[in-house]
DRENGUGU-829620 format. One record per residue (C-alpha): chain; x, y, z. Coordinates in nm, 3 decimals. Layout:
REM residues N
{ch=A, c1=X, c2=Y, c3=Z}
...
//
This chain:
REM residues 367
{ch=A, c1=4.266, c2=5.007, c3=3.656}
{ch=A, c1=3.892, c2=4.963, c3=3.534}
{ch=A, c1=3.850, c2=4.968, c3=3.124}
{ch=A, c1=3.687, c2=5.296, c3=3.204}
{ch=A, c1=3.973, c2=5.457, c3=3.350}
{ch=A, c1=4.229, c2=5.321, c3=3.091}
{ch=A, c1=3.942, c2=5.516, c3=2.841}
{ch=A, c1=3.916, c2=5.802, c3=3.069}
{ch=A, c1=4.261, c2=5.863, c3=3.068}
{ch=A, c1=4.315, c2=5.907, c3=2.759}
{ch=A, c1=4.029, c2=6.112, c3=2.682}
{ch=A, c1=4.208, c2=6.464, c3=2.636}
{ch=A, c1=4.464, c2=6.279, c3=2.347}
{ch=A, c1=4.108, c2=6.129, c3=2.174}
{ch=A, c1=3.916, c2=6.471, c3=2.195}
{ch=A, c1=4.218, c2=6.618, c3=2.016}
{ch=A, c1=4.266, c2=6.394, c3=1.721}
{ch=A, c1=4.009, c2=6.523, c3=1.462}
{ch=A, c1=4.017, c2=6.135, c3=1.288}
{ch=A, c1=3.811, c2=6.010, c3=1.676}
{ch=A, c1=3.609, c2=6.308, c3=1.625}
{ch=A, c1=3.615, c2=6.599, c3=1.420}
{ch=A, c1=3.587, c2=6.980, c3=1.454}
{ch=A, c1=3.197, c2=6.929, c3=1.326}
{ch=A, c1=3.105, c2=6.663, c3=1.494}
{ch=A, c1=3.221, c2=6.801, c3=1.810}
{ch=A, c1=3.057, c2=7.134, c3=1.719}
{ch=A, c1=2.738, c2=6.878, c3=1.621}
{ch=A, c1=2.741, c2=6.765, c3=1.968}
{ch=A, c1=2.758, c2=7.035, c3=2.197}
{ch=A, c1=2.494, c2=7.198, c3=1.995}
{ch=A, c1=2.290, c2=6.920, c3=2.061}
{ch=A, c1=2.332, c2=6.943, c3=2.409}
{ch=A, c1=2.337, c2=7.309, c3=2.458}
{ch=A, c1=1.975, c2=7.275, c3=2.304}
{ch=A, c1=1.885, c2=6.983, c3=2.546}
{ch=A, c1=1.995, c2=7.221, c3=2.829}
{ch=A, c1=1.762, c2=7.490, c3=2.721}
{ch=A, c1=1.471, c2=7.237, c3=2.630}
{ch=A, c1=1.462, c2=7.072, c3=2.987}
{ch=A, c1=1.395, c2=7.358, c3=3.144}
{ch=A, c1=1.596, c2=7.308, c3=3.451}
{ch=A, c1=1.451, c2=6.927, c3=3.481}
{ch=A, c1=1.778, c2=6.736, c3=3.552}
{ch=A, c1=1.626, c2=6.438, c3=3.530}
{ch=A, c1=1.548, c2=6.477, c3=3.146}
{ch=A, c1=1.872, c2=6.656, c3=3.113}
{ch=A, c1=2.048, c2=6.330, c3=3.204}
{ch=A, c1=1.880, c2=6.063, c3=3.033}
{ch=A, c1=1.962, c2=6.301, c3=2.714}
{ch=A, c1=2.308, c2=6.299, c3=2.774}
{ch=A, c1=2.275, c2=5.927, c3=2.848}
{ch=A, c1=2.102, c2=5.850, c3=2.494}
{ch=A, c1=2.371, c2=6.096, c3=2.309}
{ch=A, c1=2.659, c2=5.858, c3=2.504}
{ch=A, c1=2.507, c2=5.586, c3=2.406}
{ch=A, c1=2.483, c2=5.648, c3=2.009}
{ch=A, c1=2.829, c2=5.792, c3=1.992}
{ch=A, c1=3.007, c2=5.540, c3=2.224}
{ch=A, c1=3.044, c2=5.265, c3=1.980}
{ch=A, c1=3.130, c2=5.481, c3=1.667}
{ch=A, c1=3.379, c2=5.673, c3=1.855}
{ch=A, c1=3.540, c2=5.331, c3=2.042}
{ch=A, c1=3.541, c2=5.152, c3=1.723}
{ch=A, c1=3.806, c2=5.484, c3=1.520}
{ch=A, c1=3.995, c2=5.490, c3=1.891}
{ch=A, c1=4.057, c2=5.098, c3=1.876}
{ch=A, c1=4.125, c2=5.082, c3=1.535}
{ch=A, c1=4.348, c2=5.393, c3=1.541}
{ch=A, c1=4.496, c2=5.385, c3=1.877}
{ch=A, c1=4.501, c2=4.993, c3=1.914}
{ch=A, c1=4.800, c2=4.868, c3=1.784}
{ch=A, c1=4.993, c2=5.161, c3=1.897}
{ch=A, c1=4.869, c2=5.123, c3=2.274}
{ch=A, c1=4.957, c2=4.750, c3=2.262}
{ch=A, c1=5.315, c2=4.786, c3=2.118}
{ch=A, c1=5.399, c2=5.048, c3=2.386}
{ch=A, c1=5.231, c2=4.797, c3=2.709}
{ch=A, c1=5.444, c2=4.525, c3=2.558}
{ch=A, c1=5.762, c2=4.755, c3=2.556}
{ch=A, c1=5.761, c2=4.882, c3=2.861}
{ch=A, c1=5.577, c2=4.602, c3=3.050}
{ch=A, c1=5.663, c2=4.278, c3=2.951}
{ch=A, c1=5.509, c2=3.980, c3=3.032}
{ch=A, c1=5.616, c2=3.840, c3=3.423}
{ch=A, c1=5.794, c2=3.513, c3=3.399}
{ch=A, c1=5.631, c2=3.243, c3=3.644}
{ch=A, c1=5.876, c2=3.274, c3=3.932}
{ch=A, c1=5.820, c2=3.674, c3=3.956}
{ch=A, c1=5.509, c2=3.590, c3=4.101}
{ch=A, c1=5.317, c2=3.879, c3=3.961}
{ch=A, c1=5.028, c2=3.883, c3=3.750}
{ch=A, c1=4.998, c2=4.036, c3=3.349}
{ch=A, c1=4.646, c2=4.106, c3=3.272}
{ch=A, c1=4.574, c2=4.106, c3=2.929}
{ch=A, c1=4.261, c2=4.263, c3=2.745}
{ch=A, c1=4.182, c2=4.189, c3=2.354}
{ch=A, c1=3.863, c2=4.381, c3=2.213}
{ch=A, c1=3.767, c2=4.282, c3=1.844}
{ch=A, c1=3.584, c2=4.558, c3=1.656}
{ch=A, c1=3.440, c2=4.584, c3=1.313}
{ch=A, c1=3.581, c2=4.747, c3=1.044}
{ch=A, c1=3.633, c2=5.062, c3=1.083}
{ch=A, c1=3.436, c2=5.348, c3=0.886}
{ch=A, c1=3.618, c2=5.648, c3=0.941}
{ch=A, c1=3.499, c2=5.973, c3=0.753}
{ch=A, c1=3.774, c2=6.003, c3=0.454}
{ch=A, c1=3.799, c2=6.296, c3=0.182}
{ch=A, c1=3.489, c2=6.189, c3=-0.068}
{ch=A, c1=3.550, c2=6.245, c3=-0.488}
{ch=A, c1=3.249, c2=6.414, c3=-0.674}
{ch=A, c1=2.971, c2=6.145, c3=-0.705}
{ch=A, c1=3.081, c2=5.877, c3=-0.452}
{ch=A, c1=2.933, c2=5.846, c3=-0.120}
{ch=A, c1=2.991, c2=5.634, c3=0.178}
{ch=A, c1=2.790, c2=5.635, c3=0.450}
{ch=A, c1=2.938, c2=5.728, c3=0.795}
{ch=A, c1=2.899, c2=5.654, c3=1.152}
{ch=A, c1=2.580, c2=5.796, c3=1.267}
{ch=A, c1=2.527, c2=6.154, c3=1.411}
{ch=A, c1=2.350, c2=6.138, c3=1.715}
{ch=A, c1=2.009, c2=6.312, c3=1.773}
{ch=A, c1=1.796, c2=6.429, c3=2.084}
{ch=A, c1=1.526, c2=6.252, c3=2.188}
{ch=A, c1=1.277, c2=6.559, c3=2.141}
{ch=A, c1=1.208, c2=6.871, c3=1.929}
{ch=A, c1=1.439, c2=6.754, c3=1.700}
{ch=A, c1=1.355, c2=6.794, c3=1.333}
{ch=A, c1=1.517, c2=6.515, c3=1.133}
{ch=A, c1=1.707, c2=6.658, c3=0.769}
{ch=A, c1=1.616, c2=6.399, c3=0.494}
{ch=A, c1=1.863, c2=6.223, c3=0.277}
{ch=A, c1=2.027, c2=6.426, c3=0.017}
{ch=A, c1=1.924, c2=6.234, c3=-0.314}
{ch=A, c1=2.249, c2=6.009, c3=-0.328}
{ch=A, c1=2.288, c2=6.015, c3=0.046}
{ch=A, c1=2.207, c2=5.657, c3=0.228}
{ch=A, c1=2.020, c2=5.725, c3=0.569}
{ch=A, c1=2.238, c2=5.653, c3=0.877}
{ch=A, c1=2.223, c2=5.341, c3=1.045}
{ch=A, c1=1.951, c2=5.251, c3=1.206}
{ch=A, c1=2.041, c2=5.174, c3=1.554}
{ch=A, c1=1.730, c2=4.902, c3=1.668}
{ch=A, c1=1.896, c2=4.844, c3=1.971}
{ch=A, c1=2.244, c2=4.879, c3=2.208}
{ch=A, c1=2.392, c2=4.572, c3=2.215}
{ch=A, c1=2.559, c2=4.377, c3=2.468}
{ch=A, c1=2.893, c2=4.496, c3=2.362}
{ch=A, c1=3.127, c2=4.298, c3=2.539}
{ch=A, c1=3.180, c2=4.018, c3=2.785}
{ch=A, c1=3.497, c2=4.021, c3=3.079}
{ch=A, c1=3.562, c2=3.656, c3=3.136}
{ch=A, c1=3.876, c2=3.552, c3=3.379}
{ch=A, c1=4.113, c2=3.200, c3=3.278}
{ch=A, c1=4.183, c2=3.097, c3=3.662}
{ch=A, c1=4.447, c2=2.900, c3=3.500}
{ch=A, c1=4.674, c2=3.189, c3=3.332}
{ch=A, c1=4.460, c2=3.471, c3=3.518}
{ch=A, c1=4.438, c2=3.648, c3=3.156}
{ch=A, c1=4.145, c2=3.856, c3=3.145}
{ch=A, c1=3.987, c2=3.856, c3=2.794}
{ch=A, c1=3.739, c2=4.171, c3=2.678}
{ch=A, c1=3.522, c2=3.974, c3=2.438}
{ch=A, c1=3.311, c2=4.072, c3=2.140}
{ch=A, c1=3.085, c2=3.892, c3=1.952}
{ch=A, c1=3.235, c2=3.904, c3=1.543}
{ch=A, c1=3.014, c2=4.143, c3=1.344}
{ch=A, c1=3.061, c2=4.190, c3=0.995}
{ch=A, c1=2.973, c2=4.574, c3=0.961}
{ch=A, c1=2.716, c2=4.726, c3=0.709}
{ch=A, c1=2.893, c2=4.897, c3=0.431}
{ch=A, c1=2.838, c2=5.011, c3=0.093}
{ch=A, c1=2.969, c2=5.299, c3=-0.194}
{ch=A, c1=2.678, c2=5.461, c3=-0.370}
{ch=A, c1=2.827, c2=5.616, c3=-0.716}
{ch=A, c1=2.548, c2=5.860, c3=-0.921}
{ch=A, c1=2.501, c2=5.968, c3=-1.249}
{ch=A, c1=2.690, c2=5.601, c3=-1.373}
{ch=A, c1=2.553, c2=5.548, c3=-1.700}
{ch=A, c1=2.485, c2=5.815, c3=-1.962}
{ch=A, c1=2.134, c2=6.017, c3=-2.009}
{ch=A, c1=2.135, c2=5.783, c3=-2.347}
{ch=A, c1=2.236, c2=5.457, c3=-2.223}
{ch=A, c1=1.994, c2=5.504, c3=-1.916}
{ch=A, c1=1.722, c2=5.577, c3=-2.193}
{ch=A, c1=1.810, c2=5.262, c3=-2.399}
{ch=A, c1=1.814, c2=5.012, c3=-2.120}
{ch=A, c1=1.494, c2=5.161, c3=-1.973}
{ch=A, c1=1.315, c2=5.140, c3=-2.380}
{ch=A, c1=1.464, c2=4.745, c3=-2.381}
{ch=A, c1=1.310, c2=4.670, c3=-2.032}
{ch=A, c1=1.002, c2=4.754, c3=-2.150}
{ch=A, c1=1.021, c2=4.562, c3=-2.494}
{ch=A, c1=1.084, c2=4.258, c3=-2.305}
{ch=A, c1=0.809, c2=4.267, c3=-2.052}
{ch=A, c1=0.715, c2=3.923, c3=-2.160}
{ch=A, c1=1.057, c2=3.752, c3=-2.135}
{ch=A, c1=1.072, c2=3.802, c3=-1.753}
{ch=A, c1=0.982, c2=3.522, c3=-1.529}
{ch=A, c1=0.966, c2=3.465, c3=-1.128}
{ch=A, c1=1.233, c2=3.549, c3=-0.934}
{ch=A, c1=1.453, c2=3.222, c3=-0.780}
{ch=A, c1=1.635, c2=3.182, c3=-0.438}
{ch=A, c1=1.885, c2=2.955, c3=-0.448}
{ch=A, c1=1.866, c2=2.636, c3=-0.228}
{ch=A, c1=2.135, c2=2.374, c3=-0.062}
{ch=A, c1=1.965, c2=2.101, c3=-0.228}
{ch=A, c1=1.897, c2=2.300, c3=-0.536}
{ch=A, c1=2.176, c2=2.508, c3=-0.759}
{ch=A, c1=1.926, c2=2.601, c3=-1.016}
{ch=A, c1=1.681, c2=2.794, c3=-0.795}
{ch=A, c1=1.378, c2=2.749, c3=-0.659}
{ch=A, c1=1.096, c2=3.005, c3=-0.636}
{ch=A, c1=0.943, c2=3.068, c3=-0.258}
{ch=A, c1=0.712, c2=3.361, c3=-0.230}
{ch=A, c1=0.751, c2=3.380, c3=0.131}
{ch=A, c1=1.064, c2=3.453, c3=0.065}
{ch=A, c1=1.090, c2=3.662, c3=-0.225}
{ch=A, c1=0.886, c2=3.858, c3=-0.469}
{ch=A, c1=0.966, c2=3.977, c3=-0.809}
{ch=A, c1=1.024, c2=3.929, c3=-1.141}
{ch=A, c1=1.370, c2=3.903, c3=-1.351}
{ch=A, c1=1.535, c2=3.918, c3=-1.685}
{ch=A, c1=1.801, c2=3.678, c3=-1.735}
{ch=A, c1=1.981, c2=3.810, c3=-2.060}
{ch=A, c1=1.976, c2=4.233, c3=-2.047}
{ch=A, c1=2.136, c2=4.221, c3=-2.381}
{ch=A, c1=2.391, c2=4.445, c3=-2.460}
{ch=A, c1=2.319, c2=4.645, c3=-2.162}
{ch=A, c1=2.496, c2=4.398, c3=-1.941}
{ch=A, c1=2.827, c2=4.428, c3=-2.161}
{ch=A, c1=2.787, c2=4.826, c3=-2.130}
{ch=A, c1=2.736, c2=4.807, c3=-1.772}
{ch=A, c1=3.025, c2=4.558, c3=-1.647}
{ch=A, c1=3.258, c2=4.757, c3=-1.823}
{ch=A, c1=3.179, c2=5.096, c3=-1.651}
{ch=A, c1=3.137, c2=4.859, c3=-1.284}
{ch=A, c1=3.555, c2=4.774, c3=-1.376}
{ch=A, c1=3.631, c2=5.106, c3=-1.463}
{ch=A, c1=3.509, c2=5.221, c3=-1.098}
{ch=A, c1=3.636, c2=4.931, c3=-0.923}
{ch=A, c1=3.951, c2=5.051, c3=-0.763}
{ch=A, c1=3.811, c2=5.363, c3=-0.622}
{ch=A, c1=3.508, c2=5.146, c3=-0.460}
{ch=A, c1=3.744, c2=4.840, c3=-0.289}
{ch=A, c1=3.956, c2=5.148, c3=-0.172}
{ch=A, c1=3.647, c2=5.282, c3=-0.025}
{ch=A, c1=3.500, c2=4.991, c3=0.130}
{ch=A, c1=3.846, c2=4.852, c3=0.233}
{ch=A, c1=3.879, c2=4.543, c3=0.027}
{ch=A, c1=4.211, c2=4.453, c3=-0.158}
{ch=A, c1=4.141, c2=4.404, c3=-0.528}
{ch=A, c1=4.103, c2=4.054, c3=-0.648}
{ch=A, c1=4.100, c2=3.839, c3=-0.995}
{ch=A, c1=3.768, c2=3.848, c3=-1.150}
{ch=A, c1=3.688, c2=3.483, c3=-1.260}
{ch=A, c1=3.365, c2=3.600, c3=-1.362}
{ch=A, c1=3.066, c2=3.816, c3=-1.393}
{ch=A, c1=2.632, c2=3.811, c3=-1.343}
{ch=A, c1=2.434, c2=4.082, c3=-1.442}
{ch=A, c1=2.023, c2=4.066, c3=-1.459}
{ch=A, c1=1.716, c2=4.303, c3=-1.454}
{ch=A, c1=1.495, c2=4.290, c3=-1.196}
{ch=A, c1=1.168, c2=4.408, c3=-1.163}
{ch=A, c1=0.924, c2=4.453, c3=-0.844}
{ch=A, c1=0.588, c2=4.589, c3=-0.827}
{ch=A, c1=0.320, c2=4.637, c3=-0.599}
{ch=A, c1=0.426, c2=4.390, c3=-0.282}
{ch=A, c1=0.734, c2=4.273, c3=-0.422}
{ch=A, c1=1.011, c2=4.221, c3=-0.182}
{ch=A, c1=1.316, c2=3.976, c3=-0.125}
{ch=A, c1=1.390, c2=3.899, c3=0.317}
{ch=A, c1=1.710, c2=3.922, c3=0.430}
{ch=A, c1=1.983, c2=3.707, c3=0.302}
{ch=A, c1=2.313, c2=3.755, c3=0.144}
{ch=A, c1=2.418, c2=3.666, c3=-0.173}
{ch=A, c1=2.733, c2=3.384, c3=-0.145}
{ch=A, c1=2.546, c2=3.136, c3=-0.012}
{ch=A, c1=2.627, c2=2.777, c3=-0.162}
{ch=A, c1=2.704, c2=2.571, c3=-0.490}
{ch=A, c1=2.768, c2=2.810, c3=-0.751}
{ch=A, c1=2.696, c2=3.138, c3=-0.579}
{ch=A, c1=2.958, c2=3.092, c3=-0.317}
{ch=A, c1=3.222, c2=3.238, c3=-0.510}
{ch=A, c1=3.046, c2=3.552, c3=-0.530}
{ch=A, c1=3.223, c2=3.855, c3=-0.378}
{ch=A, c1=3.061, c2=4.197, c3=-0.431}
{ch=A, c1=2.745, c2=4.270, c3=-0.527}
{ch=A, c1=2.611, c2=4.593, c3=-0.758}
{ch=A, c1=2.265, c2=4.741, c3=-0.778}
{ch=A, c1=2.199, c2=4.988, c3=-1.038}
{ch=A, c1=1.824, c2=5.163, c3=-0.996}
{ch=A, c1=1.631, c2=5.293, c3=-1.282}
{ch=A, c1=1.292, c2=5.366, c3=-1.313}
{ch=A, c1=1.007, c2=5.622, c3=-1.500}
{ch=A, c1=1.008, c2=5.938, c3=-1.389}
{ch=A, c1=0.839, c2=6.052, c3=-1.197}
{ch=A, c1=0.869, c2=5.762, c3=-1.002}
{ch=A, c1=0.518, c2=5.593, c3=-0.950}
{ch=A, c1=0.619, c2=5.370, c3=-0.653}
{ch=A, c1=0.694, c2=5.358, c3=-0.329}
{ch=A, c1=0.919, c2=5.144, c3=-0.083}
{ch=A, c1=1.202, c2=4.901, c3=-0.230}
{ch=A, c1=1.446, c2=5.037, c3=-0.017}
{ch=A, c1=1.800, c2=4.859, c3=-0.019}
{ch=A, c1=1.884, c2=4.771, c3=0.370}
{ch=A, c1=2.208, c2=4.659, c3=0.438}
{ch=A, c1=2.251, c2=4.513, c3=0.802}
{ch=A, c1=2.503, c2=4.436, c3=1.036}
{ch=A, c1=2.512, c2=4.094, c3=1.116}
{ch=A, c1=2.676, c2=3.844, c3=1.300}
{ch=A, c1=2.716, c2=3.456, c3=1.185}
{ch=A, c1=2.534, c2=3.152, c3=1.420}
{ch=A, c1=2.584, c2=2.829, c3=1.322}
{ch=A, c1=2.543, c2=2.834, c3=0.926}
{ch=A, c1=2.348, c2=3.137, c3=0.918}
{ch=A, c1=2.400, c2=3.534, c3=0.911}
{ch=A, c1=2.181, c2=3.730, c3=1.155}
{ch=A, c1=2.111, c2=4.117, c3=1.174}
{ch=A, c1=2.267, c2=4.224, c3=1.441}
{ch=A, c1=2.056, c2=4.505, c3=1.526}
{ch=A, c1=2.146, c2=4.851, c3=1.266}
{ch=A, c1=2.154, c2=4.880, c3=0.912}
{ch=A, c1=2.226, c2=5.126, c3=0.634}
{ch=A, c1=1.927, c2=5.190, c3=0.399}
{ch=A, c1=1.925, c2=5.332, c3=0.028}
{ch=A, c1=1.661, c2=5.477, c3=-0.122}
{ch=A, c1=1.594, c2=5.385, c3=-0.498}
{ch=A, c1=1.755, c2=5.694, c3=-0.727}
{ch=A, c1=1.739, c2=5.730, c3=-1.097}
{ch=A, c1=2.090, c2=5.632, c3=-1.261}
{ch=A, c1=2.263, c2=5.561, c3=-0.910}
{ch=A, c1=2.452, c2=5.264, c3=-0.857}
{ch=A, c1=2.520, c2=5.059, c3=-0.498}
{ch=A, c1=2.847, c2=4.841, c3=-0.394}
{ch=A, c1=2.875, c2=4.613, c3=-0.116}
{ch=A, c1=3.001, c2=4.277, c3=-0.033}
{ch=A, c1=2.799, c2=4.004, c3=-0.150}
{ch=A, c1=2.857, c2=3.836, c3=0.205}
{ch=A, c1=2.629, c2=4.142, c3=0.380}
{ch=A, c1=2.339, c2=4.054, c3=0.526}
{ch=A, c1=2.058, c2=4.234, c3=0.311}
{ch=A, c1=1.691, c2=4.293, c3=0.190}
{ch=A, c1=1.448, c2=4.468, c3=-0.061}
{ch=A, c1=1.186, c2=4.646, c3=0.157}
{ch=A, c1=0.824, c2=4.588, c3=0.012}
{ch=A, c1=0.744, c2=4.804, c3=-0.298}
{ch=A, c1=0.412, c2=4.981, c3=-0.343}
{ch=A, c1=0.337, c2=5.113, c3=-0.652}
{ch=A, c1=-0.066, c2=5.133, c3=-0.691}
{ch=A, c1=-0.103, c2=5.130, c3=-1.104}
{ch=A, c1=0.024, c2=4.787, c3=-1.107}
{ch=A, c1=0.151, c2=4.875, c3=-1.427}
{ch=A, c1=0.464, c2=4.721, c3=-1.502}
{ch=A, c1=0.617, c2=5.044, c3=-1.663}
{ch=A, c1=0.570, c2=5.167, c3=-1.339}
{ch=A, c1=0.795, c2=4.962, c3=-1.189}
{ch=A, c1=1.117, c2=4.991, c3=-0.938}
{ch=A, c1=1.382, c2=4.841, c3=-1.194}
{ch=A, c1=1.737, c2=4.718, c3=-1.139}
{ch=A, c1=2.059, c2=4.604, c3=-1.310}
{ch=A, c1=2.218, c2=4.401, c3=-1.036}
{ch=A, c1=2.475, c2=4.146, c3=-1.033}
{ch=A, c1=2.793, c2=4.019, c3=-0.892}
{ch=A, c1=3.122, c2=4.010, c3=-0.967}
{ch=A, c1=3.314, c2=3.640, c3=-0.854}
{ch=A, c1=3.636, c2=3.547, c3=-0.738}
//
């Protein structure tokens, strides 16, 4: 039996269980098809490369809850009722593994905290995208499908091995309205009274712990010391932290310390991707926090947070083709591994002014 057939036949169970995919998303996609029906206009052809692209975009999202759900259960029961053949049976036990990425099943969200989910799958025509709700991170971007997986065959044990390259998933808890209307107004009146204190922005180097500045690299300008505000806002980031490892699936761990600094960027100020426990001192470094703040109205453009999937080669983390972006918000604060493959999108902001500004209160919290 094919890995299609094994999938196929248990397709009525999967269609069932609302935590593969729920009563909306299945009403989400027949919609969507019902409305590619009536748009091709009796053209087959377009009919079926619309149903291809919708397989496509849902396949992965719905085989990474049925693995991750289904997996352990399915390879109990094999092993129960057929166990491996000894040597002298002469029969043959194939065997098929299939790593997946965490998963990111949609869970009951408490006011103000936001995860992003799998992405809901859109036509390819006279579809009219909804934008973001204002704490709402944009789906995935899906750049490309993949190569998924690889069937190799040992000759020596006949053992036939579903590979997958590892990807380390993009994830992230957006929490809004985090600091006060009074403590945002304080920390946005000190920014501005210490213009003059902030220098360059530094990437850290193997050969250099201190930092070194590279322009190709990154753009921007930081505060080392926010003041009290770091205090104020490391205490409210510990406060939320067991309700954002729950989220993001990471057991809680001893804090054995804490960075906090402001960051500005202005007009063409951006930082490429890279993740944030690299070497030397930063290695330690296990999730990172972003806190936007900024004038309002805002007066710039761009800076969007991207957070990509990404798979390790060699000593390096590469995207790996999708990524979730956030959209600066006033008072909204962003969670995420600090081993995620990220990067600031270029800012625009026209006035140059630094006032007008896209401002942060990042950091990281070390274990």
């Amino acid at each position: 039996m094919t890995p299609k057939q094994v999938l196929d036949s248990f397709s009525a169970s999967l269609l069932q269980d609302d935590r593969i995919l729920s009563a909306r998303e299945q009403a989400l996609l027949l919609g969507i098809l019902q409305h590619a029906r009536s748009a091709a206009n009796g053209n087959s052809e377009t009919h079926t490369a619309v149903e291809s692209v919708v397989a496509s975009a849902v396949g992965e999202a719905v085989a990474q809850r049925a693995f991750s759900i289904l997996g352990s259960s399915i390879v109990e029961r094999i092993l129960t009722s057929a166990p491996l053949a000894t040597p002298d049976t002469g029969s043959r036990q194939s065997v098929i593994t299939h790593t997946m990425g965490s998963p990111n099943l949609p869970q009951p969200q408490p006011p103000h905290i936001r995860k992003p989910t799998p992405p809901e799958p859109q036509p390819p025509s006279k579809s009219q995208p909804q934008p973001p709700s204002k704490a709402q991170p944009q789906p995935p971007h899906r750049a490309s499908l993949p190569d998924h997986h690889t069937l190799e065959t040992d000759p020596e044990h006949r053992v036939a091995v579903l590979e997958r390259p590892e990807v380390a998933r993009a994830s992230c808890v957006v929490l809004d309205e985090f600091l006060s209307p009074q403590e945002l107004e304080e920390l946005t009146q000190f920014t501005l009274q210490h213009e003059i204190d902030f220098s360059a922005s530094e990437v850290v180097s193997p050969t250099n712990d201190d930092g070194v500045i590279n322009y190709e690299h990154r753009r921007s300008r930081v505060l080392m010391d926010p003041g009290i505000h770091q205090e104020i806002l490391l205490e409210r980031v510990k406060s939320a932290l067991p309700q954002v490892l729950e989220k993001l699936g990471l057991e809680e761990f001893p804090i054995t310390s804490m960075e906090a600094q402001i960051t500005a960027s202005n007009d063409g100020d951006f930082f490429h991707n890279h993740n944030d426990n690299g070497e030397g001192p930063v290695a330690s470094r296990y999730l990172t926090f972003v806190y936007f703040f900024h004038h309002e109205p805002r007066r710039f453009e761009g800076g969007e947070l991207r957070i990509h999937d990404s798979r390790r080669e060699g000593d390096h983390h590469v995207a790996a083709g999708s990524y979730q972006t956030i959209a600066p918000q006033q008072n909204q604060i962003v969670f995420f591994p600090s081993s995620l493959l990220h990067e600031i999108t270029t800012v625009k902001c026209p006035s140059g002014l630094f006032a007008d500004s896209r401002f942060t209160l990042n950091g990281w919290l070390h274990r």
